[in-house]
C-alpha positions, 0 to 999 in steps of 0.5 A: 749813272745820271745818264742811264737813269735818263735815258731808261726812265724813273720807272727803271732806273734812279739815282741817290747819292749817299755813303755806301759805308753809311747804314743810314745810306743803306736804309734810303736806297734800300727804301726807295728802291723798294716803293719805286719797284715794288718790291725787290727780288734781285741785288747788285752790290758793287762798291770798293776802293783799291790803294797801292801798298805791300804788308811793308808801306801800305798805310794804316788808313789806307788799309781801313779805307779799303777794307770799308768800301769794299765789305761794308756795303756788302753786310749793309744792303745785303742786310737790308734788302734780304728781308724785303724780298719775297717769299719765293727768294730772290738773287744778291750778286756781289761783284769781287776781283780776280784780286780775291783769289789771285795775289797782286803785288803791291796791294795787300788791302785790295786783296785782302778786301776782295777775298773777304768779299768772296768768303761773305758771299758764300757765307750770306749764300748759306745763312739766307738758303732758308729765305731761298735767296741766292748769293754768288760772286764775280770776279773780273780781272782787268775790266777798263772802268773809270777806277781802273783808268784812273790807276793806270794814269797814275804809273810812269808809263800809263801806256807800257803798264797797260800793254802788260796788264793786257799781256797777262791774260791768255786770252790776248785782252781785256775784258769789258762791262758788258761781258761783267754785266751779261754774268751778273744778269745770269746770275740774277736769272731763274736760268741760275736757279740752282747756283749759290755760293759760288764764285764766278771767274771771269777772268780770260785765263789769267788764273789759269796762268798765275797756277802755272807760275 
């Protein structure tokens, strides 16, 4: 973040480090941005944890952590930057998972997380429709981001386990940043100006397959 906030400038891009579970948090970034943009029309929210557990082990704490990461950042900028928009509306994208439609084993609070986010976005998109602000999701599959990176080093075979994650995409690969991001820009468009409340896949055909199955 330090380095494209470098590289495009103060007036285009900051940085504040804080606790995105945190309501005080959200109150100075939500603040900052606002004066450093002059206004804002558009939200980003994209925050989460992910933890390896099925409804048998996962760990209790674990569970909470995730489930605060992933929807406590969603209820808490949403909040505040909807009434900082203008009248003439504006545009939240909420990135989700893949994992919010399509069960992955192993990770009962991800899941559950994840769907959780894609039900708040259709629900914010019904309550702030009188505000003329739009709210959707997009839902990756596998995308190779540091998180993603990280969990992957951590399996027996880091190599084998992501040649199979790859394999579970029709598509024959992963997706990339830039494909997430080109959506969201999208979303964030007047192009998408009558789109709201939906849930964007992108996900190379894995649903596909998981419907199959």
């Amino acid at each position: 973040m330090e380095a494209a906030a470098t590289r495009l400038g103060a007036g285009c891009a900051g940085v504040m480090a804080g606790d995105a579970t945190e309501a005080s948090s959200a109150d100075r970034v939500a603040a900052a941005a606002a004066e450093a943009l002059g206004g804002i029309d558009c939200l980003v929210i994209s925050a989460g944890a992910t933890a390896i557990g099925s409804v048998i082990d996962a760990k209790l704490a674990e569970v909470r952590h995730v489930l605060d990461a992933n929807l406590l950042p969603l209820f808490l900028y949403a909040q505040r930057v909807a009434t900082l928009m203008p009248e003439a509306g504006g545009s939240i994208v909420v990135i989700a998972s893949i994992a919010g439609s399509v069960p992955h084993a192993e990770r009962l609070a991800y899941c559950a997380a994840k769907s959780g986010a894609i039900g708040m976005a259709r629900q914010m998109a019904l309550d702030l429709a009188p505000r003329r602000i739009r709210v959707n999701a997009v839902s990756p599959s596998l995308v190779l981001t540091e998180l993603t990176r990280e969990i992957i080093g951590k399996a027996d075979d880091p190599e084998a386990t992501l040649a199979a994650r790859r394999a579970r995409h029709p598509i024959g690969r992963l997706g990339t940043a830039e494909e997430v991001g080109a959506a969201v820009a999208y979303l964030a468009s007047d192009q998408a100006g009558w789109i709201t409340g939906q849930d964007f896949r992108l996900d190379g055909g894995l649903s596909l397959r998981a419907a199959s199955a």
